[in-house]
C-alpha positions as a Markdown table, in Angstrom:
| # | Residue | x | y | z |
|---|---|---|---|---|
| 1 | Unk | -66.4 | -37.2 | -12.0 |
| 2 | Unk | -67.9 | -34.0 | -10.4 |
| 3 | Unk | -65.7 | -31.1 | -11.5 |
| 4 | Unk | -65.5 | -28.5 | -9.2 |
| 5 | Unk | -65.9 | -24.9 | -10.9 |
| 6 | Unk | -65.0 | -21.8 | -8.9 |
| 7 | Unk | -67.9 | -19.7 | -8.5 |
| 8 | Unk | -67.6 | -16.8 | -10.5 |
| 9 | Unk | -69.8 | -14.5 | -7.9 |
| 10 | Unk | -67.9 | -11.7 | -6.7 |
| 11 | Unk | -68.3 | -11.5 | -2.8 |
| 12 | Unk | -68.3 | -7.8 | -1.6 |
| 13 | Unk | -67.0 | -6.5 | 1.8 |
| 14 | Unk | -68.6 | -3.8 | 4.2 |
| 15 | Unk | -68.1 | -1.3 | 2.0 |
| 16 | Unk | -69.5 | -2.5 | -1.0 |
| 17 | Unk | -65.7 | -3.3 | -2.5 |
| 18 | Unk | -64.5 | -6.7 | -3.9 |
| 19 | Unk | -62.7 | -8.9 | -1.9 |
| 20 | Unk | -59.2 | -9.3 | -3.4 |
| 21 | Unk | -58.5 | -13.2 | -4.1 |
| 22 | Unk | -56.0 | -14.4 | -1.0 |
| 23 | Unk | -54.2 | -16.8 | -3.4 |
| 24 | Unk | -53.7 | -14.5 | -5.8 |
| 25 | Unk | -52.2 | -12.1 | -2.5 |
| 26 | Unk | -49.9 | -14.8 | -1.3 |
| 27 | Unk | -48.5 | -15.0 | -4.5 |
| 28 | Unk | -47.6 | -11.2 | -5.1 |
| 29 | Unk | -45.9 | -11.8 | -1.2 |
| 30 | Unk | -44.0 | -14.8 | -2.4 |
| 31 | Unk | -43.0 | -12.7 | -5.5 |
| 32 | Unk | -41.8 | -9.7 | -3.7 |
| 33 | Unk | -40.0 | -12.0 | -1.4 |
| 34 | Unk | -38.1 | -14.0 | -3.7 |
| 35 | Unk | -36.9 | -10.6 | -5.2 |
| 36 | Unk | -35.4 | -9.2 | -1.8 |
| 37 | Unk | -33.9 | -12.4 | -1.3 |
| 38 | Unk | -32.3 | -12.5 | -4.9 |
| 39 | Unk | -30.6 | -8.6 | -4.1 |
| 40 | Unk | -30.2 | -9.8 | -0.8 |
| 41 | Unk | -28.1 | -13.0 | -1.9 |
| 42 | Unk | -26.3 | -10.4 | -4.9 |
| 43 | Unk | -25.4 | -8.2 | -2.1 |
| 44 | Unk | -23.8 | -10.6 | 0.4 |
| 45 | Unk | -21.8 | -11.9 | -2.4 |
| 46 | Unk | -20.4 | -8.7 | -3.1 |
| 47 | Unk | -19.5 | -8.0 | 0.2 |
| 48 | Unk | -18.0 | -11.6 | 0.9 |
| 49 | Unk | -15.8 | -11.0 | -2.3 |
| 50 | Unk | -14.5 | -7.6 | -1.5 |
| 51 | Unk | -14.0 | -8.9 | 2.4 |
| 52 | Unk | -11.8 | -11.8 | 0.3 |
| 53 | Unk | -9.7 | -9.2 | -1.4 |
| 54 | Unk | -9.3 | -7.1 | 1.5 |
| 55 | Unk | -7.8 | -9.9 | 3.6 |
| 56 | Unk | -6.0 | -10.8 | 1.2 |
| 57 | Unk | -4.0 | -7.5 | 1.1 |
| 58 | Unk | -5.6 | -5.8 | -2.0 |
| 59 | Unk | -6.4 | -2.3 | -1.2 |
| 60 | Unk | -9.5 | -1.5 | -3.3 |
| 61 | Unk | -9.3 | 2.2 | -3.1 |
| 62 | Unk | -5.6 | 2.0 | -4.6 |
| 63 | Unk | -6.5 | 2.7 | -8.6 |
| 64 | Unk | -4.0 | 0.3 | -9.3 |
| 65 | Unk | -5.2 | -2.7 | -7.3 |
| 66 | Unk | -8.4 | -2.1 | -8.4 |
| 67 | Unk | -7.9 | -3.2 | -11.8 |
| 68 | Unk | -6.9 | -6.5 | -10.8 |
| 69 | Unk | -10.1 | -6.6 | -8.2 |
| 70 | Unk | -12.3 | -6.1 | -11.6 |
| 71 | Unk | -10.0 | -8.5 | -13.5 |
| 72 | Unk | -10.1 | -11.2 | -11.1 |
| 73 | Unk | -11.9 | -14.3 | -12.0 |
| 74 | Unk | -10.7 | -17.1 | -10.0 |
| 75 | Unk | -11.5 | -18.9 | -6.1 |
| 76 | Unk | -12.2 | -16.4 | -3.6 |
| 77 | Unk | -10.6 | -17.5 | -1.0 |
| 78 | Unk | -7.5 | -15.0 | 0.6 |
| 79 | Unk | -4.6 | -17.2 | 0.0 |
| 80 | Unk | -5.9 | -17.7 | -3.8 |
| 81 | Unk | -6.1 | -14.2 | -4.7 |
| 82 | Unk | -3.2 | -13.4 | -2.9 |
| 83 | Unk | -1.2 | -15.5 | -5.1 |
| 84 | Unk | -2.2 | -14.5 | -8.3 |
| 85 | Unk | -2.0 | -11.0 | -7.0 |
| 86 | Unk | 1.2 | -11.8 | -6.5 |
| 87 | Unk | 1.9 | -13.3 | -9.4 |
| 88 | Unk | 0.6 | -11.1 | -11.3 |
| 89 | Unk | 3.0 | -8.4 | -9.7 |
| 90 | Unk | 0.0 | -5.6 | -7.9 |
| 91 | Unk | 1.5 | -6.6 | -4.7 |
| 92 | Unk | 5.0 | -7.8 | -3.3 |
| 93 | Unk | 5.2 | -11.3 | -1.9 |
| 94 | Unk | 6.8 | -9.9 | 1.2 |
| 95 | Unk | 4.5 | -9.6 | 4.1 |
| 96 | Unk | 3.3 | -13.0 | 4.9 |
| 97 | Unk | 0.5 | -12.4 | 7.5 |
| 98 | Unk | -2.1 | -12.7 | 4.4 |
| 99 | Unk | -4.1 | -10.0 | 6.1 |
| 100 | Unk | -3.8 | -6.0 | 5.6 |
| 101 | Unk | -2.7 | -5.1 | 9.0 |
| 102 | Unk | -4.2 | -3.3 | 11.6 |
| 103 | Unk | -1.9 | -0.1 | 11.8 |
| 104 | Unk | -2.8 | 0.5 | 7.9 |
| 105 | Unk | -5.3 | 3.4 | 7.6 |
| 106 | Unk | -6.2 | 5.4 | 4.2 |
| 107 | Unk | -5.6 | 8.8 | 4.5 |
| 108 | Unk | -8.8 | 11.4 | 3.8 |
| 109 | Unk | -9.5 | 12.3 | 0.5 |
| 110 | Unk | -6.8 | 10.7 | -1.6 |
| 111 | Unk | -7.5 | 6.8 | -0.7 |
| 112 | Unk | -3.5 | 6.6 | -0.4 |
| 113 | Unk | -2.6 | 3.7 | 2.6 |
| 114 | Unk | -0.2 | 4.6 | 5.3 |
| 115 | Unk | 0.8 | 3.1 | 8.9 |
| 116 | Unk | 0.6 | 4.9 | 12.0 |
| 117 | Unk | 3.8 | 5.0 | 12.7 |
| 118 | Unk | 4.1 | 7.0 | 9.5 |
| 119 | Unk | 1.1 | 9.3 | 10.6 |
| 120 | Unk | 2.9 | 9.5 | 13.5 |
| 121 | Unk | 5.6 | 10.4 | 12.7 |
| 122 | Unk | 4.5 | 13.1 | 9.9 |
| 123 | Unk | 2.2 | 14.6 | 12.8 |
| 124 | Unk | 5.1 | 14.0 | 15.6 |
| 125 | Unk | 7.0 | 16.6 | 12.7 |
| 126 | Unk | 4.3 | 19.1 | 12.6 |
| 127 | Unk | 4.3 | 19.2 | 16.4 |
| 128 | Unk | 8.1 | 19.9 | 16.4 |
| 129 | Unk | 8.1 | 22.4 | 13.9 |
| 130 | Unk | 5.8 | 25.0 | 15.9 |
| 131 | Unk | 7.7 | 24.0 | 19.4 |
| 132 | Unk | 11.2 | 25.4 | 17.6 |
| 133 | Unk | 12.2 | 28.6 | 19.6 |
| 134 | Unk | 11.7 | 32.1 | 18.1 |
| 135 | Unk | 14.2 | 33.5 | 15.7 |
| 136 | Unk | 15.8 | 36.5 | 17.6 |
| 137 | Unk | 17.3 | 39.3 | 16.0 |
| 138 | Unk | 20.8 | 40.2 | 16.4 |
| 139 | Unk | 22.1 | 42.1 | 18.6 |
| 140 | Unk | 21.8 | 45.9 | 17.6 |
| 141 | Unk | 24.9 | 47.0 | 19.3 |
| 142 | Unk | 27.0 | 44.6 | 18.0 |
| 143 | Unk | 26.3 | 45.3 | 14.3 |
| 144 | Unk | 26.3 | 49.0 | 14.8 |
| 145 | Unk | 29.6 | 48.4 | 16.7 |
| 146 | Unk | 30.5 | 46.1 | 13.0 |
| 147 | Unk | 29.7 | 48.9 | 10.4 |
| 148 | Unk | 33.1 | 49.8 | 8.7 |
| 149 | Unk | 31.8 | 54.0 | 7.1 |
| 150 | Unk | 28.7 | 56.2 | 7.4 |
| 151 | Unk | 26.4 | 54.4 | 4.6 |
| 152 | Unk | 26.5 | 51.3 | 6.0 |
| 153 | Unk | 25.3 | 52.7 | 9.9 |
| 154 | Unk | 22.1 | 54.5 | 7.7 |
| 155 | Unk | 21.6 | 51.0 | 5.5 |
| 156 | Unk | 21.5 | 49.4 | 9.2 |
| 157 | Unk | 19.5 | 51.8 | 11.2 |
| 158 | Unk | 17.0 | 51.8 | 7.8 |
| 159 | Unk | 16.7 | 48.4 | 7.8 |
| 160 | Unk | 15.8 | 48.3 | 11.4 |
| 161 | Unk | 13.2 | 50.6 | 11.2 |
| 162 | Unk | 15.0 | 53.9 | 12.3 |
| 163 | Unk | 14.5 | 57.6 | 9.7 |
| 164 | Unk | 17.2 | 60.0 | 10.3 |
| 165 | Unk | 16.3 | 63.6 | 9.3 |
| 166 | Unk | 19.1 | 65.6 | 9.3 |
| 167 | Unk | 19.7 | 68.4 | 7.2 |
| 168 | Unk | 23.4 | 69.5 | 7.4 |
């Protein structure tokens, strides 16, 4: 029936300082471990869900999609949210893949969603607009050769650039 008391004496290291209690030092680790676990765990659920919307063809930067992201409280599993997504009309039952697919890229700064054939084909326009060949004027001697009285030759030749100073 011997109890066995912890000795209250203090035991002091080299430098005259107490030596912290180990137990009480595993326990602050065990604390701050369990917290980074508990974020940890918060995080990968977050990311698990949104991967779950995202192959299920919910774009989360659309505004409009988004609400029902927020809204959504049922399995998260793909084909599950796809088909209250689709029920619930925020996107067309249409593609059947499931998945966004691949050629589907959000364009800079507006979060908007289009294919790459649709890049393409806005760039391929771009391209084709600067590769159009010069405008040319018309030929001078011909509308010179057009002009019906006196004022219209001057409204030509002014047009084109040329002064006449003639005092007469």
């Amino acid at each position: 029936m011997a109890e066995t008391q912890e000795s209250e004496t203090v035991e002091l290291e080299d430098g005259d300082e107490p030596k912290r209690n180990w137990r009480r030092e595993l326990e602050d680790r065990a604390k701050t471990a369990e917290t980074k676990a508990s974020e940890l765990e918060t995080q990968l659920a977050g990311l698990q869900r949104a991967e779950a919307f995202r192959s299920a063809g919910i774009d989360p930067n659309d505004s409009r999609q988004s609400y029902f992201v927020k809204g959504y409280d049922g399995e998260i599993e793909s084909d599950a949210i796809r088909a209250a997504a689709v029920e619930a009309g925020f996107i067309s039952g249409e593609s059947g893949g499931g998945t966004v697919p691949d050629n589907v890229v959000a364009l800079p700064g507006t979060g908007d969603a289009v294919t790459l054939h649709q890049e393409l084909a806005a760039q391929q326009r771009i391209a084709d607009a600067g590769v159009a060949p010069p405008v040319q004027a018309p030929d001078l001697n011909a509308q010179i050769g057009a002009t019906q009285n006196e004022a219209e030759l001057k409204a030509l030749m002014r047009s084109q650039g040329y002064e006449f100073d003639v005092q007469g």
